[in-house]
N, C-alpha and C positions, 0 to 999 in steps of 0.2 A: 626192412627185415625180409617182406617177402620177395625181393630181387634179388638179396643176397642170395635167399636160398635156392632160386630159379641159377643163379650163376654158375654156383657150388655143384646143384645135379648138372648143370652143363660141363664142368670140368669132370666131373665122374664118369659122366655118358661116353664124355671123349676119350678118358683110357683104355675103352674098350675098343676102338679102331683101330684093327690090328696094323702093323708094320711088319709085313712077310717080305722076307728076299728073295727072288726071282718069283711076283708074281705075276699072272697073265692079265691080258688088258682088261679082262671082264674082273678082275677081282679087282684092279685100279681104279677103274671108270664106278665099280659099286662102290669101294672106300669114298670116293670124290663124290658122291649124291650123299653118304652119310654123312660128310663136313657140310654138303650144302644145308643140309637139315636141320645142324649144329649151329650152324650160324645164323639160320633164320632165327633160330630158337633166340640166340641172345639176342640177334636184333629186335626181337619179341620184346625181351624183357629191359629195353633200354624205357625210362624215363624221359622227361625232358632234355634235350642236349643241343648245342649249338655248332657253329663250323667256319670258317670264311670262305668263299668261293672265290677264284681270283681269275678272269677269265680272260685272256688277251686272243684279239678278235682279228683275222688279216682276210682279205677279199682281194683277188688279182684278176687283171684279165687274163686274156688267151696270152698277150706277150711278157707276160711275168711283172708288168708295172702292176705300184699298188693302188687299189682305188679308192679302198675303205680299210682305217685301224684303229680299233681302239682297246684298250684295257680298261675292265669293270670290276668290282670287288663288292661285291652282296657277302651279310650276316644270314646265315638260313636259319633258323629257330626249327625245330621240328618239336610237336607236342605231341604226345601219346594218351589218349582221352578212349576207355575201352576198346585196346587192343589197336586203337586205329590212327595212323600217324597224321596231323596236319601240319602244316607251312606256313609260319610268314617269313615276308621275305623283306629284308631292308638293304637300300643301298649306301654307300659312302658316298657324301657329297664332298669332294677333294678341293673345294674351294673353301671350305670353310672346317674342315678335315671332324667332320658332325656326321651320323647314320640320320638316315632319314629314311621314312617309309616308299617305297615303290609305289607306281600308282596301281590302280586294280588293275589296267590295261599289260602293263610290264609283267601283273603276277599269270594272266591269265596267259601270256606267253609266254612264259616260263613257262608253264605246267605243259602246254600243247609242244613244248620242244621237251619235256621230260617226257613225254608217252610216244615219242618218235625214238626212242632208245629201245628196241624191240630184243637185245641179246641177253638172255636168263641162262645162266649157268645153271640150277638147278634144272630145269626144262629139259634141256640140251641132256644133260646126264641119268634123267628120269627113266627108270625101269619102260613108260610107255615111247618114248622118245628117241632113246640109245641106240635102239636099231636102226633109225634112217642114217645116221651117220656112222664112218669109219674113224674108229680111234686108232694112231698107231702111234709107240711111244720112242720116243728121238733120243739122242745123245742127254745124259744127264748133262746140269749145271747151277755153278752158283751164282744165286741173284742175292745182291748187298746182303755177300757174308750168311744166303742160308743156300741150304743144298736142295735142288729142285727135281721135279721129275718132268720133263717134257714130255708135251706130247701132239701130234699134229693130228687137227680132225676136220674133215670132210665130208657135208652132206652127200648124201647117199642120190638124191636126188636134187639140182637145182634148184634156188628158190630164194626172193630177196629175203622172208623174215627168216633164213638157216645163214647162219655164218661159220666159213671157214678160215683155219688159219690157225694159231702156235698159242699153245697152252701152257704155264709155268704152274707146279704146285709144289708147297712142301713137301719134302719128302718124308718127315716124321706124321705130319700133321695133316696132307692132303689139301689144306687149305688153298686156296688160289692166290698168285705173289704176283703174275703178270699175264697178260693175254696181249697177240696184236691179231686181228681176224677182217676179213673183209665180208661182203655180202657174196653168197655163192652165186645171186643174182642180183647185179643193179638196177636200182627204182627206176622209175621213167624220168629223163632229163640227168642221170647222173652216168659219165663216161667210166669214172673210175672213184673208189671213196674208200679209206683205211681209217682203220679204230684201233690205236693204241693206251692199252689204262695199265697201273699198276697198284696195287693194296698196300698199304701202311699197316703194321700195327699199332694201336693209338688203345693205351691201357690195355684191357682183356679181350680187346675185339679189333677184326679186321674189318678196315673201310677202307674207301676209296683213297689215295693219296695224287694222281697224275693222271691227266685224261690228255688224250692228242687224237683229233679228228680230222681228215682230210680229204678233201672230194672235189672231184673236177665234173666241172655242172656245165652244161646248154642248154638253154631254154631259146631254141630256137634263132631267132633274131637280138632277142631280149639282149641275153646274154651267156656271154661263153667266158666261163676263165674257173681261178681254182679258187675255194677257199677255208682256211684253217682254223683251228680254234684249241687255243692249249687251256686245259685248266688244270689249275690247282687246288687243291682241297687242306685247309690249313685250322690249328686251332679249334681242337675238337674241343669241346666242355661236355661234360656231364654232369646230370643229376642238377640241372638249373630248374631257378622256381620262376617260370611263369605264368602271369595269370590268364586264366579264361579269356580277359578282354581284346587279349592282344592276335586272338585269334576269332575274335567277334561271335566268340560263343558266351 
């Protein structure tokens, strides 16, 4: 009952975001921080919910052969236990077509490759933030059948944790549909690296649907070559009951 009603003043909240015609980037860029807020809010009020991850993995060298490929698919359970979300993570064991738990080693690299994803939309469009970078907004267009507002932005100053690069949002609703951005400045050992994602809606809320990662790495002697990682995000569930155990509280 009381998610319903957290959902309900979220739909309320959002009628108020106005949709002006011909407005200026500063009145865009503040609509776009008040959807960000919006949606943290429901992601706030999400429950227990589940997802598949479907991750196909490719490694090349310098001369385009492959070295390393595989395809992975993990269950991600997310729990929400006072306001605070945790994870377990299980894999598909495709021999025997059964989930089975990750080991702690696998979960603990996960997590250290989720906190290496430094790009916050909310951040980026934050009344303290907004200023370092140049919002300028591009030819409209439509993405699968919705009308978009483009827009291209550029740190103001270089720097690996600012990314630049092409911004898709509704145009009713300001929500984010698609982004492709790079790093204004590449990490140490990375020649070149592109981040493509796209947002689903999946019931009342927007998430992740397509992720596409790409980077051309040297590490010296080590190694030189490219490598990519597409994932998909499939089979959202809501409102599942899991118990405490299963996240070892």
């Amino acid at each position: 009952m009381l998610k319903t009603g957290v959902l309900l003043l979220i739909h309320i909240m959002a009628l108020f975001v106005p949709v002006v015609q011909g407005q200026n980037i500063d009145e865009i860029v503040e609509n776009i921080y008040q959807q960000t807020l919006l949606h943290e809010a429901q992601l706030d009020s999400l429950q227990d919910y589940s997802f598949v991850q479907k991750i196909h993995f490719t490694k090349m060298d310098g001369d385009g052969e492959v070295e390393e490929q595989s395809i992975r698919e993990f269950l991600i359970r997310v729990h929400s236990q006072e306001n605070r979300h945790r994870e377990l993570i299980s894999a598909l064991d495709f021999e025997d077509e059964q989930w089975i738990d990750v080991t702690e080693k696998e979960k603990n690299k996960r997590e250290e490759e989720s906190k290496s994803v430094k790009f916050s939309l909310t951040e980026m469009v934050s009344p303290d933030m907004r200023k370092n970078y140049e919002f300028n907004r591009m030819s409209d267009a439509i993405i699968d059948s919705i009308q978009t507002i483009h827009l291209k932005v550029n740190p103001i100053e270089e720097d690996e944790d600012k990314f630049a690069g092409d911004l898709w949002f509704g145009k009713e609703t300001y929500n984010l549909v698609r982004a492709e951005l790079v790093p204004s400045e590449f990490p140490t050992a990375i020649e070149n690296m592109r981040m493509e994602f796209s947002m689903g809606k999946f019931g009342e809320i927007w998430l992740p649907d397509k992720v596409r990662f790409e980077a051309e790495v040297s590490f010296l002697i080590i190694f030189k070559g490219k490598i990519l990682s597409d994932i998909l995000f499939e089979d959202y569930r809501f409102d599942q009951a899991f118990p405490d155990s299963l996240f070892g509280l």
